[in-house]
N, C-alpha and C positions, 0 to 999 in steps of 0.2 A: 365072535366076529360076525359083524352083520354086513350087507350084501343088499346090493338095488340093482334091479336087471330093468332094462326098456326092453319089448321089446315090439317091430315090426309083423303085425299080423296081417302081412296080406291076405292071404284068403278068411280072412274072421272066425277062423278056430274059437280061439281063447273070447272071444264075442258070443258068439254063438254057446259056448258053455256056459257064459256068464248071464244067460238068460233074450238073448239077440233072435230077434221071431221076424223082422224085417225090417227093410233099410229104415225106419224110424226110433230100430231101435238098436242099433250099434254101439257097443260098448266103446266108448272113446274117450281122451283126456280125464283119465281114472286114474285112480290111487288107490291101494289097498295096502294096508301093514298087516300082514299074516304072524301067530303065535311059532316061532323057529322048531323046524323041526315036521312042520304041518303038510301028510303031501297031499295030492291032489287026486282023486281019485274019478269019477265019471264029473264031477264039477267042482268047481274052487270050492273051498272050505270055509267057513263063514270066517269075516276077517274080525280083525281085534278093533280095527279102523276102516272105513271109506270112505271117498268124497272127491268130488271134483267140481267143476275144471277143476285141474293140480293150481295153476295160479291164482286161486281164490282159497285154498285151503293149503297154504303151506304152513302157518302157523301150528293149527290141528295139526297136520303129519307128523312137524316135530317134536309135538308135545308127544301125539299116539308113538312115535319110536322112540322117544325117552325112556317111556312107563315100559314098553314093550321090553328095553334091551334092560331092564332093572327087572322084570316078569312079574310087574304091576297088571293087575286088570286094568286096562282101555275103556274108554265109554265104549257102548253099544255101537257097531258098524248101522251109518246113516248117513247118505249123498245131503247132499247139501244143493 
């Protein structure tokens, strides 16, 4: 069973993990498909997929969660 969580980062935790050094660089309207199973430790774990805006890469996420939920290798995680 696979699982999509949003979520609400007010104070830019999960930004700031994800590599966020100041207001130019906020992690925002991201996508990421992580390998199940993967937790997270002092920073997200490299993903299977990334890329945003989400509305410019929704085709890629569904292919990267197809391959993912079959535990196909994903192309290499790269924003777009």
């Amino acid at each position: 069973m696979a699982g999509a969580s949003q979520f609400w980062d007010k104070e830019r935790l999960i930004s700031q993990s994800m590599g966020e050094h100041d207001r130019g660089s906020v992690v925002w309207d991201y996508i990421a498909v992580y390998p199940a199973g993967r937790a997270w430790d002092q920073r997200p774990p490299q993903p299977l997929y990334s890329g945003g805006p989400v509305i410019h890469v929704i085709d890629e996420t569904r292919t990267a969660l197809a391959q993912a939920l079959q535990g196909d290798q994903v192309h290499p995680a790269g924003s777009k």
